[in-house]
N, C-alpha and C positions, 0 to 999 in steps of 0.2 A: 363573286367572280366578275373581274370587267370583263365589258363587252370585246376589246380585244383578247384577253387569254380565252375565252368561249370560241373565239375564230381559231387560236392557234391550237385548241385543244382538239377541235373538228379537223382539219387541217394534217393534224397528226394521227388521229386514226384514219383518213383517207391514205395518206403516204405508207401507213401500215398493212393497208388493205391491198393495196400496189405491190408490195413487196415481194411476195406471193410469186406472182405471175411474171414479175419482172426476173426474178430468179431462177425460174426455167428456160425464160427468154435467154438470159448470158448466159447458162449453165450448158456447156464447159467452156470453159475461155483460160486452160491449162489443161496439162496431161491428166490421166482419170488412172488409177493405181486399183488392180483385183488381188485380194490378196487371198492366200488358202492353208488351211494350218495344217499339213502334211509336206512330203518332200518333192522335190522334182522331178520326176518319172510317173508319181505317186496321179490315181484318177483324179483326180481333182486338179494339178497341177496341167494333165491333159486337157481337159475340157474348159480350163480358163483359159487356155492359150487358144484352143479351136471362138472362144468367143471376144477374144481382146479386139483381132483385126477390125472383123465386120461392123463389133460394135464402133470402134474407134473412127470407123470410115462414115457411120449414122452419125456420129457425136461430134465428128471433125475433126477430132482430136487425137494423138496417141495415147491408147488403153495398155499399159505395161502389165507383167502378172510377177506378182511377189510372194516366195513362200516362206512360212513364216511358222516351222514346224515344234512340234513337242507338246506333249500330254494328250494324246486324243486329239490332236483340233486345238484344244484351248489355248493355246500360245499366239496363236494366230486371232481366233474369236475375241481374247480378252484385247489382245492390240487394238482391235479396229472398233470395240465396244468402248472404249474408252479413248478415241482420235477425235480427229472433228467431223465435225456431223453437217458437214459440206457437200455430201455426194462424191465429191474427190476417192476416197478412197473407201471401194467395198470391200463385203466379203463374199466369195462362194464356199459356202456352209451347206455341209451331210446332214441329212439324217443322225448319223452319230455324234457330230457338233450339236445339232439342235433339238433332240431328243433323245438319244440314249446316254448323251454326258451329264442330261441332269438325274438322270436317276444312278449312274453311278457311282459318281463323285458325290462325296458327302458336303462339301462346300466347291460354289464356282468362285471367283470374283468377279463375276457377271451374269446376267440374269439373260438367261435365253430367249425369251420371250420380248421384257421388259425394256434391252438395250440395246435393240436390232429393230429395226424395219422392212418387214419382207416387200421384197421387191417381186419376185418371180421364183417360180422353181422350173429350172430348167432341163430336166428329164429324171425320166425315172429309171434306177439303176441295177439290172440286173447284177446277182455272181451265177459264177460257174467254178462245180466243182472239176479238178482237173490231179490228176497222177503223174508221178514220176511217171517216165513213160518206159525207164526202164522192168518197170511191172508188169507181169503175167497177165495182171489182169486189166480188162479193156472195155468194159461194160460196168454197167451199174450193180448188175446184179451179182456179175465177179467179184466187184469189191465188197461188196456188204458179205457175202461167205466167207472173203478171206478177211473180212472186220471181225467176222464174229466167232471164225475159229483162233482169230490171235486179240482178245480183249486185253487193251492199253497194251498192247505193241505196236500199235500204227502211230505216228505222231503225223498231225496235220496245224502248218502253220498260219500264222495270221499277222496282220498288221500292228496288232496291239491289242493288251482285252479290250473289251467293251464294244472291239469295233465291227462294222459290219461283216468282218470275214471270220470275227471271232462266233460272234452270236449265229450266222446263218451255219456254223459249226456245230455250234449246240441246239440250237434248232433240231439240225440233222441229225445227234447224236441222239435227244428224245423222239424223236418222230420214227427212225430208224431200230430205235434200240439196240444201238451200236457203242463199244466202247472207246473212245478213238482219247489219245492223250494230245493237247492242245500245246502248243509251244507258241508264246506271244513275241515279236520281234518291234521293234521300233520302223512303225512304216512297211510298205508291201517289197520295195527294191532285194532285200538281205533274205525273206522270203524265198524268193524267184530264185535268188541264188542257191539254199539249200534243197530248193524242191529240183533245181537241175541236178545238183551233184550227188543226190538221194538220200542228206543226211534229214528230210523230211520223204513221208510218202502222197502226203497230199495236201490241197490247199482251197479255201473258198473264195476266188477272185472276184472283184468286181471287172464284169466283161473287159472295159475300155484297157485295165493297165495291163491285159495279158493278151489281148487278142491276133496280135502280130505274131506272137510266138506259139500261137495255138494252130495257127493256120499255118506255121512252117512247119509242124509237127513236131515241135518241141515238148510239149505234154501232150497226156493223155485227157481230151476232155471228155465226160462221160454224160452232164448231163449241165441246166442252166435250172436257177431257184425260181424262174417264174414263170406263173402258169401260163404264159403262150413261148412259144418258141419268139429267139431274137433272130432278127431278120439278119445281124451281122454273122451268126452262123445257124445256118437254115438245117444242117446238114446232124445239128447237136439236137437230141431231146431233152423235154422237161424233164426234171426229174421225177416229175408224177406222173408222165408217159413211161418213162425207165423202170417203174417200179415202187415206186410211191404217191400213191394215190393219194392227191389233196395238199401236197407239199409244196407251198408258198414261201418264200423270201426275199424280197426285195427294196432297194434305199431310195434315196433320191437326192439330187444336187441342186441349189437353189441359189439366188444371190441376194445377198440382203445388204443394208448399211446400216448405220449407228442412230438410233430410234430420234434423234433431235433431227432429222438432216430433213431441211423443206419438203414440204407435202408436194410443191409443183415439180420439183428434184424427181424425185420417189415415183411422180406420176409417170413423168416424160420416160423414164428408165426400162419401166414396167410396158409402154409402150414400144417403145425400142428396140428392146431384147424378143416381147412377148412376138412382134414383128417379126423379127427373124429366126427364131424357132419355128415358125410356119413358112418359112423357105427355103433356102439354100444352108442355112446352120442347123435347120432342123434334119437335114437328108444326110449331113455330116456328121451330125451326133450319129444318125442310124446306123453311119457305117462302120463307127467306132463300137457298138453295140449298146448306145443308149434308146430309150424311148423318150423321144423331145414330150415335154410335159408344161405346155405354155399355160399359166396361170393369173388372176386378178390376185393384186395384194391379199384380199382379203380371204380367199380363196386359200393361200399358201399359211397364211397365218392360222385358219384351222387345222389344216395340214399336219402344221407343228405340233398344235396345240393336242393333236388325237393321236401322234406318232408318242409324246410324252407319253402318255398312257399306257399304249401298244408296246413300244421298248421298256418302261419300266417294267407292265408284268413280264416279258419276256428273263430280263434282269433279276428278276425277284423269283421266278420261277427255274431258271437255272445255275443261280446262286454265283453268277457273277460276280468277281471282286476284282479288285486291281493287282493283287496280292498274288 
């Protein structure tokens, strides 16, 4: 090797070393795209919009929110697993995106783990079970009598199998020992619809997409899946206060990008977000009925990593299928 390529060889791993840092330096120097594989109304589509502003205003930039619905999540997840791995475009990914679809789905075409970069997870997500409100009954322990004197007459719907309002369903149906017949719908919106017009009698919401409506007294809420009470309604018991002692359920919303995208990308993000979770977006998630849940990368990446296991047995034990 001449003594000039020896310089240009030095030279080029300095400019690589640089590269790094100089990339968080411009990063954003265009608009930033959040994307969420559910519908528009749908919680997810909520709480990327409660974070596009603030972020967009740390970042300089405008943060757009795009949804990108079908299969669980994956429609959306496989999109942004397989974009560029620029920071440009994230995704906020469930619990149900990133732990209970690998153990449902028998093939992804992406790897949950593998082809994301957790960024943060941005709170943790209660449901709440809630009744036509045309119903007699108004209590927890009303309904579980009238579950148990009509086995598989009640139909209670949900977003989709596999998904958190499906599972914290059957959760309740073993934990309860209750018969309840499960009708799955594409997304939470068509739900809300037949739980108003009582061609359902009940439903497992996550807090944030029903909470307007529970507060106008549109349903009947009777209790929340996790063990403290949500601060957005103070007023509603756990359901292991109500009557079920020890009954836990709950998800969580996280943001992640596409596992190539700069390490100083990924840092500055995590910074960011993590930032404003502990201020004014954290007090707004509250109000929505999330529990802000500021996170270290690596922190969230376990997360995932012990939720796969958690939902799979859950999955495996209530014999879940898509079917």
């Amino acid at each position: 090797m001449s003594r000039f390529t020896a310089h240009l060889a030095t030279a080029l791993v300095a400019i690589a070393a640089l590269a790094g840092p100089a990339a968080a330096q411009e990063y954003p120097n265009r608009p930033v795209k959040i994307v969420h594989g559910f519908p528009a109304g749908a919680g997810t589509d909520i709480v990327a919009r409660l974070l596009a502003d603030p972020l967009g205003k740390v970042l300089g930039q405008v943060v757009v929110v795009e949804p990108r619905s079908g299969a669980g999540g994956n429609v959306g997840s496989e999109y942004v697993a397989k974009g560029p791995a620029d920071g440009y475009t994230l995704y906020l990914g469930t619990a149900g995106t990133h732990a209970i679809n690998a153990s449902l789905y028998k093939s992804l075409p992406f790897d949950v783990q593998k082809d994301f970069a957790p960024i943060t997870i941005l709170g943790d997500v209660p449901n709440v079970l809630v009744l036509n409100k045309n119903l007699p009954q108004k209590s927890l322990a009303d309904f579980l009598a009238f579950a148990r004197a009509n086995p598989g007459k009640i139909n209670y719907g949900s977003s989709g199998n596999g998904t958190s309002m499906h599972l914290s369903g059957e959760q309740f149906k073993a934990f309860a020992k209750v018969d309840l017949t499960h009708i799955p719908y594409r997304g939470s919106p068509p739900v809300t619809t037949d739980l108003l017009s009582g061609q359902l009698q009940a439903a497992f919401y996550q807090v944030p997409t029903l909470l307007g409506q529970i507060k106008d007294g549109q349903f009947t809420a009777v209790g929340v899946t996790t063990a403290q009470r949500v601060k957005a309604l103070p007023d509603i018991p756990t359901l292991a206060e109500a009557g079920l002692p020890g009954f836990s359920s709950s998800t969580w919303y996280g943001l992640l990008a596409p596992a190539a995208t700069p390490r100083p990308v990924v840092e500055r993000l995590n910074k960011e977000v993590t930032t404003l979770l502990r201020g004014e977006l954290g007090k707004k998630f509250e109000e929505q009925g999330l529990i802000p849940w500021p996170t270290t990368t690596d922190e969230f990446a376990k997360v995932i990593a012990d939720d796969i296991k958690k939902w799979g047995a859950i999955v495996a034990s209530t014999g879940t299928k898509l079917d």
